[in-house]
mmCIF file as Biopython writes it, N, C-alpha, C and O atoms, coordinates in Angstrom:
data_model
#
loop_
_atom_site.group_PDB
_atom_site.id
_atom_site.type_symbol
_atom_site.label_atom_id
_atom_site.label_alt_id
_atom_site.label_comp_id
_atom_site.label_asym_id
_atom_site.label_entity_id
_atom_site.label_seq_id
_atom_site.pdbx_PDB_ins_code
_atom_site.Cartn_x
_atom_site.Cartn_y
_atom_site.Cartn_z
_atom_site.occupancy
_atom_site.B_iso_or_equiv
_atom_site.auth_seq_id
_atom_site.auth_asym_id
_atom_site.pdbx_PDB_model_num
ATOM 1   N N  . UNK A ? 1  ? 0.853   -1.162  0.000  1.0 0.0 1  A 1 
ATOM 2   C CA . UNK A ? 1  ? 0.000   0.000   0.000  1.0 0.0 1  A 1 
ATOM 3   C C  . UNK A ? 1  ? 0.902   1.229   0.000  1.0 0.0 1  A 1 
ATOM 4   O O  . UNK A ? 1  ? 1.836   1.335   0.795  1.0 0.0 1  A 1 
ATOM 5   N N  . UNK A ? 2  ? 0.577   2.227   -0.982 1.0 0.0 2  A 1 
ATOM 6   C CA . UNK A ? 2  ? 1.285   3.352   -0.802 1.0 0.0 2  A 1 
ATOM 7   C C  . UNK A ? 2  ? 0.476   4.474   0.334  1.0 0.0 2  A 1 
ATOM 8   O O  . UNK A ? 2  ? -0.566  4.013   0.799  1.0 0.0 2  A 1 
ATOM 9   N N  . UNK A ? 3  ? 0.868   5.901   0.816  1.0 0.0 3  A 1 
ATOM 10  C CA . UNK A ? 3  ? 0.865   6.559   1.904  1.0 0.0 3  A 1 
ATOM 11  C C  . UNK A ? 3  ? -0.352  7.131   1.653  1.0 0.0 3  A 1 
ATOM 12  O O  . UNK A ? 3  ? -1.073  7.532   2.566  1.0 0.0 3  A 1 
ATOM 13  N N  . UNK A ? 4  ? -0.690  7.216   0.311  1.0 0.0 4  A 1 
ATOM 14  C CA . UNK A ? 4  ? -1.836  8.088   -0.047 1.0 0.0 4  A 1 
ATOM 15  C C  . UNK A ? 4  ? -3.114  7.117   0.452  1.0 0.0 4  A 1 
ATOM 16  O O  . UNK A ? 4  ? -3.905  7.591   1.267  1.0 0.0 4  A 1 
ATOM 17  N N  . UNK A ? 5  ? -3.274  5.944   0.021  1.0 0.0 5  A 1 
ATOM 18  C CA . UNK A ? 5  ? -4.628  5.150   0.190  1.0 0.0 5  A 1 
ATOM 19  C C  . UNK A ? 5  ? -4.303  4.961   1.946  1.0 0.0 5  A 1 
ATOM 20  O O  . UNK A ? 5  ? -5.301  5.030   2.663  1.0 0.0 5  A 1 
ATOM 21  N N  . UNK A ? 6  ? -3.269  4.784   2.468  1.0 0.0 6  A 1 
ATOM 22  C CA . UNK A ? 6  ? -3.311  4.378   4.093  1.0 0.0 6  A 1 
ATOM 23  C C  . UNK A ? 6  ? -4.058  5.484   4.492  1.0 0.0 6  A 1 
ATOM 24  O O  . UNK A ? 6  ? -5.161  5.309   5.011  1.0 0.0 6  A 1 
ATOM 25  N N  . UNK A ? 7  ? -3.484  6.894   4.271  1.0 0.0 7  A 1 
ATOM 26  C CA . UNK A ? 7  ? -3.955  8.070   4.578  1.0 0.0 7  A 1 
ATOM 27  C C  . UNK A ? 7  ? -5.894  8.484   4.370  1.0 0.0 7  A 1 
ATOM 28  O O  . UNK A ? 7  ? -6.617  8.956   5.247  1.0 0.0 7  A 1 
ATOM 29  N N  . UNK A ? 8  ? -6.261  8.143   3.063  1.0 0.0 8  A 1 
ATOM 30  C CA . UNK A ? 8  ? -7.450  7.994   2.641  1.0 0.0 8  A 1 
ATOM 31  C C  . UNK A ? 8  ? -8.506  7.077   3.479  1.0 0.0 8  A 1 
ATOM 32  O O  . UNK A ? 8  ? -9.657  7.470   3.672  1.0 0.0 8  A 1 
ATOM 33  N N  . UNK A ? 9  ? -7.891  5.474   4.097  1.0 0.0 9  A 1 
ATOM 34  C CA . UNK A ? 9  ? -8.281  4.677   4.678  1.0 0.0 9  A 1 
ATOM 35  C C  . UNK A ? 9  ? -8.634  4.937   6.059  1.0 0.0 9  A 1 
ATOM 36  O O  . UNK A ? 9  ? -9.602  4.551   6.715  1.0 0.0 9  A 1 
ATOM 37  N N  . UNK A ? 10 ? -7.704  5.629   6.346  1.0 0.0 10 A 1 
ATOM 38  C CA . UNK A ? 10 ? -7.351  6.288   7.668  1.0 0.0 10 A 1 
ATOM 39  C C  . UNK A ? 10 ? -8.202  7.687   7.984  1.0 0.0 10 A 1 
ATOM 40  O O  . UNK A ? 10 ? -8.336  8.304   9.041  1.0 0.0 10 A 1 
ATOM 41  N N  . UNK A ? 11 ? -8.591  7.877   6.984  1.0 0.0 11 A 1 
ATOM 42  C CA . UNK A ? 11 ? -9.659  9.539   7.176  1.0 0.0 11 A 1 
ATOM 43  C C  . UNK A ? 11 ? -10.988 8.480   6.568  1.0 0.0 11 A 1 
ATOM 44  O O  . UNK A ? 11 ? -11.977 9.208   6.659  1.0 0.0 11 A 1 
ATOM 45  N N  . UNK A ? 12 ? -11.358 7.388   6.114  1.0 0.0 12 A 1 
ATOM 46  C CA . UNK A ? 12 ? -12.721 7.104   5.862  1.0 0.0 12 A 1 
ATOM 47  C C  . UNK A ? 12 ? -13.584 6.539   6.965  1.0 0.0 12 A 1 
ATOM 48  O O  . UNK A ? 12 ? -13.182 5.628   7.690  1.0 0.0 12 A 1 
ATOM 49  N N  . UNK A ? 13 ? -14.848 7.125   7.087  1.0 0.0 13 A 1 
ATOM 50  C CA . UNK A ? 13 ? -15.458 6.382   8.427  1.0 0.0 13 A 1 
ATOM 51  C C  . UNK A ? 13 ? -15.783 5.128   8.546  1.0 0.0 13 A 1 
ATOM 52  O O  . UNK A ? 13 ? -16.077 4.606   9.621  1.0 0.0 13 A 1 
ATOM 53  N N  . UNK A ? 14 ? -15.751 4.456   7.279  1.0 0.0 14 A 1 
ATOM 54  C CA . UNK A ? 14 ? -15.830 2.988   7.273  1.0 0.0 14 A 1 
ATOM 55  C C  . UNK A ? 14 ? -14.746 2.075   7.440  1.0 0.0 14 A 1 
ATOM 56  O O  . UNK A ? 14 ? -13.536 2.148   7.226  1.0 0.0 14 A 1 
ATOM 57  N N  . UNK A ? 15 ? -15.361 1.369   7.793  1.0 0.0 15 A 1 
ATOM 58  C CA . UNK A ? 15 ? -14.127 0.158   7.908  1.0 0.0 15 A 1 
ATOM 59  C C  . UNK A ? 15 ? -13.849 -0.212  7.237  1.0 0.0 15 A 1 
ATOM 60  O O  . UNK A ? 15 ? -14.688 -0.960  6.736  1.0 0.0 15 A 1 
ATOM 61  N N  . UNK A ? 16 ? -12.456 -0.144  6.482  1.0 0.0 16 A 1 
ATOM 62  C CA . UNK A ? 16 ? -11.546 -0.879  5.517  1.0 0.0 16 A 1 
ATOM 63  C C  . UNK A ? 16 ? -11.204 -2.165  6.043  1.0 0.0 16 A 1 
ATOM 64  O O  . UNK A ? 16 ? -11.040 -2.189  7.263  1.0 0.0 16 A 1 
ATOM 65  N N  . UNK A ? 17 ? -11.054 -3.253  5.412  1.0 0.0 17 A 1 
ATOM 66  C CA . UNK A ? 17 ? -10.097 -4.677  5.763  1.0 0.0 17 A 1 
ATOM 67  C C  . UNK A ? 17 ? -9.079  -4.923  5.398  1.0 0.0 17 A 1 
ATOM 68  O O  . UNK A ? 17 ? -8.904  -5.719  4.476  1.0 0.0 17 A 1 
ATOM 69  N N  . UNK A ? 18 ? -7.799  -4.116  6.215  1.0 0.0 18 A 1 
ATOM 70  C CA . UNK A ? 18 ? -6.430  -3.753  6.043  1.0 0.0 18 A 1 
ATOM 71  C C  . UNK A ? 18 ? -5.927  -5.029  6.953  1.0 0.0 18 A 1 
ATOM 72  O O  . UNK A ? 18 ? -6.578  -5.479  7.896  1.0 0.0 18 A 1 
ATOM 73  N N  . UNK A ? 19 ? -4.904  -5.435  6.595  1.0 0.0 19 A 1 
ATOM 74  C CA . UNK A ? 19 ? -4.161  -6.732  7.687  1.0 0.0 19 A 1 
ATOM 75  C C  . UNK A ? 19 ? -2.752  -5.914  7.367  1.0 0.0 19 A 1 
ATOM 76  O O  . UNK A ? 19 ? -2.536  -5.066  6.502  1.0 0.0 19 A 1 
ATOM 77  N N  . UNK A ? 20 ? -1.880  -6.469  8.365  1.0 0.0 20 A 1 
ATOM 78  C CA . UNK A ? 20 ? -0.477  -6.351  8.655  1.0 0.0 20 A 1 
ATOM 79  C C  . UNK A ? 20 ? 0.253   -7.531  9.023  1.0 0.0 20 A 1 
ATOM 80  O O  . UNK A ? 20 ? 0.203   -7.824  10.218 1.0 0.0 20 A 1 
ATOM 81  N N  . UNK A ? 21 ? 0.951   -8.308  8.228  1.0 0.0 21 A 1 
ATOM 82  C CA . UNK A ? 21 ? 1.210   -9.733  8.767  1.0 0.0 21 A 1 
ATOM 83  C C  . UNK A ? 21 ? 0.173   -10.557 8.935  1.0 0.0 21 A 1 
ATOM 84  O O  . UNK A ? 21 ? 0.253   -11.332 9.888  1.0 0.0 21 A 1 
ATOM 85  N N  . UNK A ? 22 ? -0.650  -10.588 8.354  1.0 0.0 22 A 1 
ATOM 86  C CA . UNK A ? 22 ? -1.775  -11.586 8.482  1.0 0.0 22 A 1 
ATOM 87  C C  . UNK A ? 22 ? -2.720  -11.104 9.189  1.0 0.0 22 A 1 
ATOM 88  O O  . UNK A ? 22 ? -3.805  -11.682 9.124  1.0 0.0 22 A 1 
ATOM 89  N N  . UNK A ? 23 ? -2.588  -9.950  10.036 1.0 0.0 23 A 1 
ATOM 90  C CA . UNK A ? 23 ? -3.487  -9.632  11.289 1.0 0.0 23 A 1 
ATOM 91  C C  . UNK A ? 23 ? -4.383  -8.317  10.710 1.0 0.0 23 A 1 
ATOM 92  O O  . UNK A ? 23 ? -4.082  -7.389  9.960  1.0 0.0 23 A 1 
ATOM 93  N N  . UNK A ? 24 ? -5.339  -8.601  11.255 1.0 0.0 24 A 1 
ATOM 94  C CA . UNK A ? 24 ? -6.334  -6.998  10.599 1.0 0.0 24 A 1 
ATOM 95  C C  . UNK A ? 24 ? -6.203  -6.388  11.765 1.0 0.0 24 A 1 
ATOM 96  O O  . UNK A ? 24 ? -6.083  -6.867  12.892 1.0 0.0 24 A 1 
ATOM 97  N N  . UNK A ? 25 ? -6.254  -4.711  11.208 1.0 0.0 25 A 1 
ATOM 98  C CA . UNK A ? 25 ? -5.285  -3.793  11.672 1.0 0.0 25 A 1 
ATOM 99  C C  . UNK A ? 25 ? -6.265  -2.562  11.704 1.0 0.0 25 A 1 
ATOM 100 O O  . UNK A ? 25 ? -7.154  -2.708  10.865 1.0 0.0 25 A 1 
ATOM 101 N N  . UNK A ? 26 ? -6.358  -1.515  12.345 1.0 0.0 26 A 1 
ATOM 102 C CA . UNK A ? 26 ? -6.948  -0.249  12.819 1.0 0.0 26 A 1 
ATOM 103 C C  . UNK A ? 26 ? -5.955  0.736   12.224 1.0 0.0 26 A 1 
ATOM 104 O O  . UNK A ? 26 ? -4.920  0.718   12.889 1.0 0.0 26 A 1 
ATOM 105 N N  . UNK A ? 27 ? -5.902  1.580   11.220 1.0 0.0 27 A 1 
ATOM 106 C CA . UNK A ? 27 ? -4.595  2.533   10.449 1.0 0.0 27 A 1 
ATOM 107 C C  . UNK A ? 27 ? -5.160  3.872   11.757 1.0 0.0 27 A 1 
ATOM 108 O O  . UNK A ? 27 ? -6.291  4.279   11.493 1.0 0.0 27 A 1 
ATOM 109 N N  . UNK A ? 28 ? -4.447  4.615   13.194 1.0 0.0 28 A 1 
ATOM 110 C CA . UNK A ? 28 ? -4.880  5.601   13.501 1.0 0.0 28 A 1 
ATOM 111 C C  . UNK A ? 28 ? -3.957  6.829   13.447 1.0 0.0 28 A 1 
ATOM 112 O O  . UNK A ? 28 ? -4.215  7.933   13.926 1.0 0.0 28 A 1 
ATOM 113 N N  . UNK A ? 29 ? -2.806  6.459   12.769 1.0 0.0 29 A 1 
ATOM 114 C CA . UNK A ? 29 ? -2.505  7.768   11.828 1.0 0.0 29 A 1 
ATOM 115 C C  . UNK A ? 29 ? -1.533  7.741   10.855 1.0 0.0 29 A 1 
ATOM 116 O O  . UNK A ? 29 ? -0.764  6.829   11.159 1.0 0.0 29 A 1 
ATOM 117 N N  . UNK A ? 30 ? -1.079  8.421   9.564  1.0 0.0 30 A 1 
ATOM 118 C CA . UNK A ? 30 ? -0.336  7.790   8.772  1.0 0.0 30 A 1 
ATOM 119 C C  . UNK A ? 30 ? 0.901   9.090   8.890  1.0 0.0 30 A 1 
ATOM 120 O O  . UNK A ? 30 ? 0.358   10.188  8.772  1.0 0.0 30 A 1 
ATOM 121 N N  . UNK A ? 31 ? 1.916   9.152   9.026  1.0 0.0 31 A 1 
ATOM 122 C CA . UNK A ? 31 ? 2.708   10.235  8.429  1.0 0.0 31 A 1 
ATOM 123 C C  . UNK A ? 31 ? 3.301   10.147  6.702  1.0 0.0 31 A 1 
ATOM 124 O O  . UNK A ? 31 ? 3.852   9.157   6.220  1.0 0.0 31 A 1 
ATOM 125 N N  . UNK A ? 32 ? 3.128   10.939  6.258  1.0 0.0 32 A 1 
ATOM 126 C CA . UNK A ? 32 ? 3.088   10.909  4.662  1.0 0.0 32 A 1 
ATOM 127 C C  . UNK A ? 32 ? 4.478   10.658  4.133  1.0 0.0 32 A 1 
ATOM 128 O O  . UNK A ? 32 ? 4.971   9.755   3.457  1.0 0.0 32 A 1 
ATOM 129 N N  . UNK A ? 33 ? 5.061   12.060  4.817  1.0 0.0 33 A 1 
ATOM 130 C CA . UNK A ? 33 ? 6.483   12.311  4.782  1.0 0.0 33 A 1 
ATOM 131 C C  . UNK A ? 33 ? 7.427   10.980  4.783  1.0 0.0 33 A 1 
ATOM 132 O O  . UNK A ? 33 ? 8.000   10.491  3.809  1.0 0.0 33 A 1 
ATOM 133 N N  . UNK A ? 34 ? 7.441   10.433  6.399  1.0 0.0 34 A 1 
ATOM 134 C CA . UNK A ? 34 ? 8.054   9.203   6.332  1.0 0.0 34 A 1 
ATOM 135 C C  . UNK A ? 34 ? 7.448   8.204   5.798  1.0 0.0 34 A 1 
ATOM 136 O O  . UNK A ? 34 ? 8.487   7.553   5.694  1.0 0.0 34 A 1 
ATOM 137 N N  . UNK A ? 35 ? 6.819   7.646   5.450  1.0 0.0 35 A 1 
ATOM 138 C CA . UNK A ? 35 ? 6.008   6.880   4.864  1.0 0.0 35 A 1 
ATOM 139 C C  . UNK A ? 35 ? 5.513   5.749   6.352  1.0 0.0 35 A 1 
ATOM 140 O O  . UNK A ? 35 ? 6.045   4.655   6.161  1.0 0.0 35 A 1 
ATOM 141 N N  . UNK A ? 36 ? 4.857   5.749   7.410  1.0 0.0 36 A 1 
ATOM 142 C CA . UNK A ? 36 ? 4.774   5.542   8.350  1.0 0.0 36 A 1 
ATOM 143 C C  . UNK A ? 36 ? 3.529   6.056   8.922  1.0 0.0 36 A 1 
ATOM 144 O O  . UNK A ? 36 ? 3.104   7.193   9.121  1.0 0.0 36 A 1 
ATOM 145 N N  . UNK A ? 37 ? 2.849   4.302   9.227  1.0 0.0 37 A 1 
ATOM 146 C CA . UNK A ? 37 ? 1.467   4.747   9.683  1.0 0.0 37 A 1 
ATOM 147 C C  . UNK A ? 37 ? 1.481   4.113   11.450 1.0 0.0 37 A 1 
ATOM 148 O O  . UNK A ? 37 ? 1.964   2.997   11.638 1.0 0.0 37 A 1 
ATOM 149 N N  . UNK A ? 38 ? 1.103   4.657   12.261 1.0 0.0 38 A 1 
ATOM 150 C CA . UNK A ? 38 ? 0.759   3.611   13.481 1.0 0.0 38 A 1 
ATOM 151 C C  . UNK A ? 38 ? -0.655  3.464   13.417 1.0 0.0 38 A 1 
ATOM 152 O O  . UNK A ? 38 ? -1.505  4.261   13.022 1.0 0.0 38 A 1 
ATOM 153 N N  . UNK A ? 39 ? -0.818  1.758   14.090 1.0 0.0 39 A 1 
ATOM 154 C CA . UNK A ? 39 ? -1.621  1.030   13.813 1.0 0.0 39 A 1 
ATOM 155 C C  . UNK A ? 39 ? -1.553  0.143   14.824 1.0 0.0 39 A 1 
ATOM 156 O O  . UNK A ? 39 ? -0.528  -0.157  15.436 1.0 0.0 39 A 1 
ATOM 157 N N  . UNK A ? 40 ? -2.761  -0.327  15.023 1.0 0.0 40 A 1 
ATOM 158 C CA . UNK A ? 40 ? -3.344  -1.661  16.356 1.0 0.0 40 A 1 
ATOM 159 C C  . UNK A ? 40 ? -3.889  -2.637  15.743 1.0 0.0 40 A 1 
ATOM 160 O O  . UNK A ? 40 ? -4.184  -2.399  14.572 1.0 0.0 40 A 1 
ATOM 161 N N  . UNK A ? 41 ? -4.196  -3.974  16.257 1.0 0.0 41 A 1 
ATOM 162 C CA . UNK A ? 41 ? -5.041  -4.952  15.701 1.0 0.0 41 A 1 
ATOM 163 C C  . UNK A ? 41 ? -6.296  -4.777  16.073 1.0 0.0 41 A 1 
ATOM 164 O O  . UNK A ? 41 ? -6.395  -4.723  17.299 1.0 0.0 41 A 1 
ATOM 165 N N  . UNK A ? 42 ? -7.147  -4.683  15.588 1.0 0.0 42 A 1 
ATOM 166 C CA . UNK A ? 42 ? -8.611  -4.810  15.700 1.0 0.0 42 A 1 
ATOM 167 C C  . UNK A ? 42 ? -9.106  -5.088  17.453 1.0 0.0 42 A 1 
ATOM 168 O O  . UNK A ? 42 ? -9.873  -4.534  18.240 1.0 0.0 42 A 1 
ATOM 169 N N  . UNK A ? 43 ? -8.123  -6.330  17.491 1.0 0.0 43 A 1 
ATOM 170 C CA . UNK A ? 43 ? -8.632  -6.795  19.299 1.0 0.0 43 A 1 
ATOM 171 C C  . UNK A ? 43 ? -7.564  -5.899  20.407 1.0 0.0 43 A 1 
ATOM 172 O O  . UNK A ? 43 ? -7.409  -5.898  21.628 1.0 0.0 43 A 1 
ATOM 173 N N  . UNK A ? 44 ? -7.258  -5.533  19.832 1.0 0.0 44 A 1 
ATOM 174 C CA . UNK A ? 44 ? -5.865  -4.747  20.959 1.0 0.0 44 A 1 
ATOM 175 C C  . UNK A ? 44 ? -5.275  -3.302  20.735 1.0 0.0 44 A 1 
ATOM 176 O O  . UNK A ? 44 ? -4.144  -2.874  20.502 1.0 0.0 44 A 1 
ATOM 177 N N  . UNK A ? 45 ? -6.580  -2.703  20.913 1.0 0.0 45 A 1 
ATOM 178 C CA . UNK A ? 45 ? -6.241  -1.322  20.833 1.0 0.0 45 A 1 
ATOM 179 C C  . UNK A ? 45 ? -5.096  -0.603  21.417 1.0 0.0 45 A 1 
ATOM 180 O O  . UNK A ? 45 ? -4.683  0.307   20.699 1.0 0.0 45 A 1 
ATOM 181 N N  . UNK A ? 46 ? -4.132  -0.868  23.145 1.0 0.0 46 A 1 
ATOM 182 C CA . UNK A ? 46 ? -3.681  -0.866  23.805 1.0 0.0 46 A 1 
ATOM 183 C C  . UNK A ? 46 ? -2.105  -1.190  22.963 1.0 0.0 46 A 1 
ATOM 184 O O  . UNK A ? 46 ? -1.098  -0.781  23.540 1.0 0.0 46 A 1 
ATOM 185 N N  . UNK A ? 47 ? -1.944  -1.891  21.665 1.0 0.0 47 A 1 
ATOM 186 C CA . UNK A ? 47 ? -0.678  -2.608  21.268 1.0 0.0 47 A 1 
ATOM 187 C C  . UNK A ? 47 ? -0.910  -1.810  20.132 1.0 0.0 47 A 1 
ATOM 188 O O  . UNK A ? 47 ? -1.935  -2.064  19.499 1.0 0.0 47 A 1 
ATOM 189 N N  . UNK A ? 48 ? -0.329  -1.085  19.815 1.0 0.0 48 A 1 
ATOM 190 C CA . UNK A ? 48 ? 0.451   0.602   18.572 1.0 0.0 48 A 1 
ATOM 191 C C  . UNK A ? 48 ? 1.664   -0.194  18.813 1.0 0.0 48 A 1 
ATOM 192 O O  . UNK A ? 48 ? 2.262   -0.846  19.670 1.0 0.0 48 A 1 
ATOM 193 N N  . UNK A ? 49 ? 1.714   0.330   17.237 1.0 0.0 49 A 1 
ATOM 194 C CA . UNK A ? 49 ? 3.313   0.081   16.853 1.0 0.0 49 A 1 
ATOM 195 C C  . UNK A ? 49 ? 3.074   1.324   15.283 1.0 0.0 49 A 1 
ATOM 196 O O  . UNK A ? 49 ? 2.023   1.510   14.670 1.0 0.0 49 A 1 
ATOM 197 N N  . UNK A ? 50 ? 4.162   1.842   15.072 1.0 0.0 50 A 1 
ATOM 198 C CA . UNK A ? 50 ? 4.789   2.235   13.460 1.0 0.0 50 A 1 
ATOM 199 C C  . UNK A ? 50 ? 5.077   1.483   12.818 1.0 0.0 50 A 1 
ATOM 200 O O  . UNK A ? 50 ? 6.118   0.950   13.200 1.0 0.0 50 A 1 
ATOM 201 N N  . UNK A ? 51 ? 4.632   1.033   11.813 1.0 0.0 51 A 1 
ATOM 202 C CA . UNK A ? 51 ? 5.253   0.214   10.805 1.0 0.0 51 A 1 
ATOM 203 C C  . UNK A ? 51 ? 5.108   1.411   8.965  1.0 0.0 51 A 1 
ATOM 204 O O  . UNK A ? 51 ? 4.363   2.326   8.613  1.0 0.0 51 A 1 
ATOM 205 N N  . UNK A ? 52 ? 6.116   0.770   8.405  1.0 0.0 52 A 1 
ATOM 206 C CA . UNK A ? 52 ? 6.115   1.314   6.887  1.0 0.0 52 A 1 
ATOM 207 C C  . UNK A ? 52 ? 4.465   0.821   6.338  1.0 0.0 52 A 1 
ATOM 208 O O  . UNK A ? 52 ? 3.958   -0.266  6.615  1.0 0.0 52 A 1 
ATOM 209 N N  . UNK A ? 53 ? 3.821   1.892   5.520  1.0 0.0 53 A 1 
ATOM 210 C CA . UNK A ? 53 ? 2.740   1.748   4.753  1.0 0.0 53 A 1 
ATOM 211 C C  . UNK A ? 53 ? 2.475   0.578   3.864  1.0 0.0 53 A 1 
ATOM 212 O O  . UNK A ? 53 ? 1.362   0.057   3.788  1.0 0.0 53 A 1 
ATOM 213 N N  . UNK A ? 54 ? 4.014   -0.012  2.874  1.0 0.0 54 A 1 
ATOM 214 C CA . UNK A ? 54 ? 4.313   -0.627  2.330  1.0 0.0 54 A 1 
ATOM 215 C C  . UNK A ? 54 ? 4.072   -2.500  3.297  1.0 0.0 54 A 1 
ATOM 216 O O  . UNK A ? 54 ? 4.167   -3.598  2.748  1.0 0.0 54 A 1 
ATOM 217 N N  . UNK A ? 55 ? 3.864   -2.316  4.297  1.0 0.0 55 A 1 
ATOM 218 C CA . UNK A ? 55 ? 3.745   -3.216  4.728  1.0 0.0 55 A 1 
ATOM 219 C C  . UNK A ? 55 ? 2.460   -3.765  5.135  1.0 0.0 55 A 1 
ATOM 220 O O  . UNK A ? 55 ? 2.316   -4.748  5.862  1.0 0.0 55 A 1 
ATOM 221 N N  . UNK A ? 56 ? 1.387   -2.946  4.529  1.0 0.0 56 A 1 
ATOM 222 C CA . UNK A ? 56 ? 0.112   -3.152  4.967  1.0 0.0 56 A 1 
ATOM 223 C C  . UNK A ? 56 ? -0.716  -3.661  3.655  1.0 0.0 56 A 1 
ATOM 224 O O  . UNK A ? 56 ? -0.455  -3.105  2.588  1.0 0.0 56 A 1 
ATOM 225 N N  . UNK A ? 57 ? -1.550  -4.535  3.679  1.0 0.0 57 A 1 
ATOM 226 C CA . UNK A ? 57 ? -2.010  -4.976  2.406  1.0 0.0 57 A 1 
ATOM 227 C C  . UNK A ? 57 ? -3.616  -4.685  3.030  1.0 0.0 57 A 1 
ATOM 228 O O  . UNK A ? 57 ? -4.132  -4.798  4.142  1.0 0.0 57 A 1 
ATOM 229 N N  . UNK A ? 58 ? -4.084  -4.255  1.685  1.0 0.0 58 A 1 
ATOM 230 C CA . UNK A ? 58 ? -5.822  -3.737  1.836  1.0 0.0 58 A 1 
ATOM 231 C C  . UNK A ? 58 ? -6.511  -5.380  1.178  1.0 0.0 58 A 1 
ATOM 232 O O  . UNK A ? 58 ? -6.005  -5.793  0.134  1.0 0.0 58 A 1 
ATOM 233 N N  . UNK A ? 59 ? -7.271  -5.949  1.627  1.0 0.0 59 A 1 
ATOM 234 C CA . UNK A ? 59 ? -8.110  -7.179  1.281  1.0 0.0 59 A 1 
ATOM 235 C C  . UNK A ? 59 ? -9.330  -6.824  0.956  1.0 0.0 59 A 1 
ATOM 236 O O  . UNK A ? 59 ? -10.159 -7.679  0.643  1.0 0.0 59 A 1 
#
């Protein structure tokens, strides 16, 4: 995924079905610049991490 659709995904009120490593994922903010979104799993709001955009696949 490039920064623009994370970003887009990330401002839509619907729920996208984004995974990260197999895991579906909550995008709650993307930085453009670095190409770097932080993100939670669906069940574990509490567990943020940054990962590259490029590492997120939209299903």
């Amino acid at each position: 995924m490039d920064a623009q659709r994370a970003q887009e995904i990330c401002n839509s009120p619907q729920m996208e079905n984004v995974t990260y490593n197999g895991t579906r994922i909550y995008i709650e903010h993307v930085d453009q610049q670095s190409g770097k979104a932080t993100i939670h799993p669906l069940d574990e709001p509490s567990n943020k991490q940054s990962v590259s955009v490029t590492n997120l696949v939209e299903r």
